[in-house]
C-alpha positions in Angstrom: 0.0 0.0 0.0 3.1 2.2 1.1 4.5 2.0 -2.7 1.4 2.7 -4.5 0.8 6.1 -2.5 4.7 7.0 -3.3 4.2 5.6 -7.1 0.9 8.1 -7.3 3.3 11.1 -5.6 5.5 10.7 -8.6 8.8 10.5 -9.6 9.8 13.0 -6.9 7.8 15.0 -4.3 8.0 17.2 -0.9 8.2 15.6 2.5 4.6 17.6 2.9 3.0 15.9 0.2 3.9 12.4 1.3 2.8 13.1 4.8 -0.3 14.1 3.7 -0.9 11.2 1.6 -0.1 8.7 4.2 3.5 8.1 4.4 4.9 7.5 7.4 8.4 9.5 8.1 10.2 6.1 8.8 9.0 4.8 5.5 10.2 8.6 3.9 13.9 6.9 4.8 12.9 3.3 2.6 16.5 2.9 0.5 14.3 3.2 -2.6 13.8 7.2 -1.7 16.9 9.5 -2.5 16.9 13.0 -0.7 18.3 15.3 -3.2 17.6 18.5 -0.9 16.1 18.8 2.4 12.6 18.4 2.5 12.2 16.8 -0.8 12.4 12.6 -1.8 12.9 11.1 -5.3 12.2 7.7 -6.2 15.3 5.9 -6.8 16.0 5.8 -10.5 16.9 2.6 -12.8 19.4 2.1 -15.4 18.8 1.6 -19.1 21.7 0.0 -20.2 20.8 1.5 -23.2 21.3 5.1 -22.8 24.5 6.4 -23.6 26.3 8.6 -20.6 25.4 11.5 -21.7 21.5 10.8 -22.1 22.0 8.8 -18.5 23.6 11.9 -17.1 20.9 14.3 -18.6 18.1 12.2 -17.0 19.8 12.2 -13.7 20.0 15.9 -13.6 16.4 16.1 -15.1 15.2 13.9 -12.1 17.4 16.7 -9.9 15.8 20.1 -11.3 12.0 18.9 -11.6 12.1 18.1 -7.6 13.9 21.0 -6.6 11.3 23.0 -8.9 8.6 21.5 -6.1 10.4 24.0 -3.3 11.9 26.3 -5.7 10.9 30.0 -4.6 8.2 31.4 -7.1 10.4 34.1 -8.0 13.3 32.0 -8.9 14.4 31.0 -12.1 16.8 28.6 -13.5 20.3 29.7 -15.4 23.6 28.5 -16.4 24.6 25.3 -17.4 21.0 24.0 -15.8 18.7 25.9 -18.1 20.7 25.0 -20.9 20.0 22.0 -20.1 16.4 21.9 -19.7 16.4 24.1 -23.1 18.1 21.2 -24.9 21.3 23.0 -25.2 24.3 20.8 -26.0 26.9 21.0 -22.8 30.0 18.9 -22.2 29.6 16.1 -20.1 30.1 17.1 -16.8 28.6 20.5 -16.1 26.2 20.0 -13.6 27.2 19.1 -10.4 25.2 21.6 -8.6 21.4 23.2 -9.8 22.3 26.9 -11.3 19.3 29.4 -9.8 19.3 32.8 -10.5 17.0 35.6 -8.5 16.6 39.3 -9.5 18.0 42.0 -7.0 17.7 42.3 -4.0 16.5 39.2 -3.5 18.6 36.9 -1.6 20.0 33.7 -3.9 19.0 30.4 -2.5 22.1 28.7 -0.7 20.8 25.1 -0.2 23.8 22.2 -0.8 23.1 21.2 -4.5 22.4 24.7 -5.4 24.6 27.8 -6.8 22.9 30.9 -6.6 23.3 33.5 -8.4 21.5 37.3 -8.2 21.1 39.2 -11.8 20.1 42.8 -12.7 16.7 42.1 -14.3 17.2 44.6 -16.9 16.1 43.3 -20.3 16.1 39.6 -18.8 12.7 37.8 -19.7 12.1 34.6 -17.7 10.3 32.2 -20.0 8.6 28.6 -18.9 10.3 25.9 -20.7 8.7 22.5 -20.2 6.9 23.7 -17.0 10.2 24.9 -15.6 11.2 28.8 -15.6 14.5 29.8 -17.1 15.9 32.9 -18.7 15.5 34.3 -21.9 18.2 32.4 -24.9 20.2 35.3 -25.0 20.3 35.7 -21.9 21.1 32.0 -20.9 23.8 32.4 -22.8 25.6 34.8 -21.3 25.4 33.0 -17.7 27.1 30.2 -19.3 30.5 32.3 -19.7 32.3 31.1 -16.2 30.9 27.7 -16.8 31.9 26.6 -20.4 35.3 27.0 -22.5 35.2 29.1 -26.0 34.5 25.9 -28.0 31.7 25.0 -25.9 30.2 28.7 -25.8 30.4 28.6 -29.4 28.9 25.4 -29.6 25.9 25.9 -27.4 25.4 29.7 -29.6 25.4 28.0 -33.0 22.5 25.9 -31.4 20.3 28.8 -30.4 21.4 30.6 -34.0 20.8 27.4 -36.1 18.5 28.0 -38.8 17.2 24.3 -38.8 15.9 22.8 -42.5 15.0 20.1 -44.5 17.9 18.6 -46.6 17.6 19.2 -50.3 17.7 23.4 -50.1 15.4 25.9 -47.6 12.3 25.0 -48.9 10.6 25.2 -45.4 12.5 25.9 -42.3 11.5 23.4 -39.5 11.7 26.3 -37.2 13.3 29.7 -36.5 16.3 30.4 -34.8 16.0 31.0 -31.0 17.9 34.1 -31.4 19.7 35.9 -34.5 23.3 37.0 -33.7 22.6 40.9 -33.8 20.2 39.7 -31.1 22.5 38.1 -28.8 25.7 40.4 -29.3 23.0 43.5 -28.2 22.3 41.7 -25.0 26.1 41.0 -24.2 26.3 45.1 -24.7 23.2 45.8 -22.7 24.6 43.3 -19.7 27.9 45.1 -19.6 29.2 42.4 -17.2 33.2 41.6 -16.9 34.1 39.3 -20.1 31.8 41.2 -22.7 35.3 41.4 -25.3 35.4 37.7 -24.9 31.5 37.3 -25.8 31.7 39.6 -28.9 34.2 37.5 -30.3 32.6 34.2 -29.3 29.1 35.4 -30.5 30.9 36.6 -33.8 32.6 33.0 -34.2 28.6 31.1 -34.0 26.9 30.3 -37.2 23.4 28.7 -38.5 24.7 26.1 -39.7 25.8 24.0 -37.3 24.2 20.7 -36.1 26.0 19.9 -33.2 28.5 20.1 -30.6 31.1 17.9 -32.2 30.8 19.9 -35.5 31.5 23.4 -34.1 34.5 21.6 -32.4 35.7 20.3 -35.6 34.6 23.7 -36.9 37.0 25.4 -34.6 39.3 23.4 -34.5 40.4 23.4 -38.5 39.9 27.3 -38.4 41.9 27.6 -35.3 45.2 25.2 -37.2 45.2 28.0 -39.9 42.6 26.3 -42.6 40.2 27.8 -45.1 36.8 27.3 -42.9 34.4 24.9 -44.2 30.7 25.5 -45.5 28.3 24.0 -43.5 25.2 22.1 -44.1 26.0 21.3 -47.5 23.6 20.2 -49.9 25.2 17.8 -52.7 23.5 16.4 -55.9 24.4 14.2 -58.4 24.8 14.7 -62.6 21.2 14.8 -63.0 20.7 17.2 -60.0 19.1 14.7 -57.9 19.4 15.0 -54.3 22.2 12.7 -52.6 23.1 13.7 -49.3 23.9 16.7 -47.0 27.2 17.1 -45.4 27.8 18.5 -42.2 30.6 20.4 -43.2 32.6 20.4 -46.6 34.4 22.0 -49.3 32.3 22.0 -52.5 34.7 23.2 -54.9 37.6 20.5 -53.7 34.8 18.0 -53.4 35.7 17.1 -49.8 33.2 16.7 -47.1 33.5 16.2 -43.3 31.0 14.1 -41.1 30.9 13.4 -37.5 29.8 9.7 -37.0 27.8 10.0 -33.5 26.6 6.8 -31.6 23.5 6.8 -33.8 25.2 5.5 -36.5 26.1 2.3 -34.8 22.4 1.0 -35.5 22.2 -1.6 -38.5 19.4 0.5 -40.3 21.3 3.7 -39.9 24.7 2.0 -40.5 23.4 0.0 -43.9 21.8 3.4 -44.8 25.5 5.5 -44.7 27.2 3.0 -46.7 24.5 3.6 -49.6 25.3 7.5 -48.7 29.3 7.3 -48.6 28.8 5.1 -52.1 26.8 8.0 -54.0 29.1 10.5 -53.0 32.1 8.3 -54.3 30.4 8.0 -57.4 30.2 12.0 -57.7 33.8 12.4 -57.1 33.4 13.2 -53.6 36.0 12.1 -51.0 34.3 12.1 -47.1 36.1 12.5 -43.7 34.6 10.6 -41.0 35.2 11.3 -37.2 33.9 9.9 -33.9 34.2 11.5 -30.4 37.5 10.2 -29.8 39.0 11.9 -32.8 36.9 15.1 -32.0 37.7 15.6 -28.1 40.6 13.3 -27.3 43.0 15.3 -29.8 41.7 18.7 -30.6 44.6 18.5 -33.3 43.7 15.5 -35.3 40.9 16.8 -36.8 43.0 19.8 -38.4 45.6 17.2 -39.3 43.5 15.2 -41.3 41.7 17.8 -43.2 45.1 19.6 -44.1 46.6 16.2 -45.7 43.2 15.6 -47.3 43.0 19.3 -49.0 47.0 19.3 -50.2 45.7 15.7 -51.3 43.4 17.0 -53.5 45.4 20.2 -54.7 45.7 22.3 -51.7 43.4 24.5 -50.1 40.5 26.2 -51.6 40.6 29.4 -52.0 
């Protein structure tokens, strides 16, 4: 009887709520209830061995920010690396030891353990509700990543809210707008006028639409930063009889050299039987494709640069 009354409480819920319902406090301390801040429980999670780490690691910390959001003060909002997070913004594994909660002056900022704090000017900052949750603006969320993430990774998490997303095969119908255009974001880094605004220009100047993913503005980076020609992004390539055949994440048209990241997706049969069909078309139009996993992307920042220079002098240096 004890278990139903915690199973119709939910995933996680106050100390209040359960003793309302029923639960005794001795049966609050069962080793199948987790007490991720004081006064709240959460039903001890399983495992899918499934789920890669960084899905595991974004349910965890999901589980984490919907029951603090049960005691959460109404006038507190989430930012940082935690509203990224709940606004699907791709973060480095990693970033989310503690909740980020942010509170206008002069409000106090929470101090609970689990929790950083943090008190903001409200000028210009709009608190939207995300998913039931409340977090800051995406220009705005932005900016509060600065003392959390590196330049790659605040590049990478701006070419996500600037991405322009689209159906391969041309801009025939954008599957959405961009959260934010980059005029957009670089006015709020002036209108914050917090330490480290140089550093955001440039970042915010370095972002682009095109860009899928982290692991592409890393390779991104990475073969600008080595002192290459930078490549186009989200290209579109067709065959002699200007039938559609694929879209690269990143390439060189006019060298015919493309550049893929390989994610854990492509592991599956259907997906895997699928790229060789893909990787076969583009051979057959004279295209020659770079493949990378993680490993190659994050283990050796270097190797990705490496690669594409040998492959461009290959194929009769680089494009102008």
């Amino acid at each position: 009887m004890t278990s139903e009354r915690i199973a119709q409480l939910g995933p996680s819920f106050t100390v209040r709520q359960a003793r309302a319902a029923g639960v005794t406090r001795g049966q609050l301390r069962s080793a199948t209830l987790l007490q991720p801040f004081h006064g709240v429980r959460m039903v001890r999670p399983g495992v899918s061995p499934e789920m890669s780490r960084i899905e595991r690691e974004r349910a965890e910390v999901m589980r984490r920010v919907r029951a603090y959001a049960s005691i959460m003060p109404s006038h507190a909002f989430f930012v940082g690396p935690t509203a990224a997070l709940i606004a699907g913004i791709p973060l480095p594994p990693g970033a989310h030891e503690v909740l980020h909660v942010g509170v206008f002056y002069p409000a106090t900022p929470p101090r609970r353990r689990g929790v950083r704090g943090v008190r903001m000017n409200p000028g210009g900052v709009r608190v939207l509700v995300h998913e039931g949750l409340r977090i800051v603006d995406p220009a705005t969320l932005w900016i509060t990543l600065a003392d959390a993430l590196g330049d790659y990774d605040l590049v990478a998490a701006a070419d996500h809210l600037l991405r322009v997303p689209r159906f391969p095969g041309g801009f025939r119908a954008p599957e959405r707008d961009p959260y934010l255009t980059r005029d957009e974001l670089v006015l709020r880094i002036d209108e914050r006028r917090r330490a480290g605004t140089t550093r955001m220009r440039a970042l915010a100047e370095r972002a682009r639409t095109g860009a899928a993913s982290r692991p592409e503005t890393w390779m991104r980076l990475s073969i600008v930063d080595a002192g290459l020609p930078e490549p186009e992004l989200d290209v579109d390539v067709y065959d002699r009889r200007g039938e559609f055949v694929a879209c690269l994440d990143q390439a060189f048209p006019r060298l015919r050299l493309g550049i893929e990241f390989d994610g854990d997706w492509h592991r599956g049969r259907r997906q895997w039987t699928k790229d060789v069909g893909r990787h076969t078309a583009l051979v057959a139009e004279g295209w020659t494709t770079l493949r990378f996993t993680a490993p190659d992307v994050f283990d050796d920042t270097s190797h990705v640069a490496r690669t594409v220079r040998a492959a461009l002098e290959e194929r009769g240096g680089t494009p102008t």
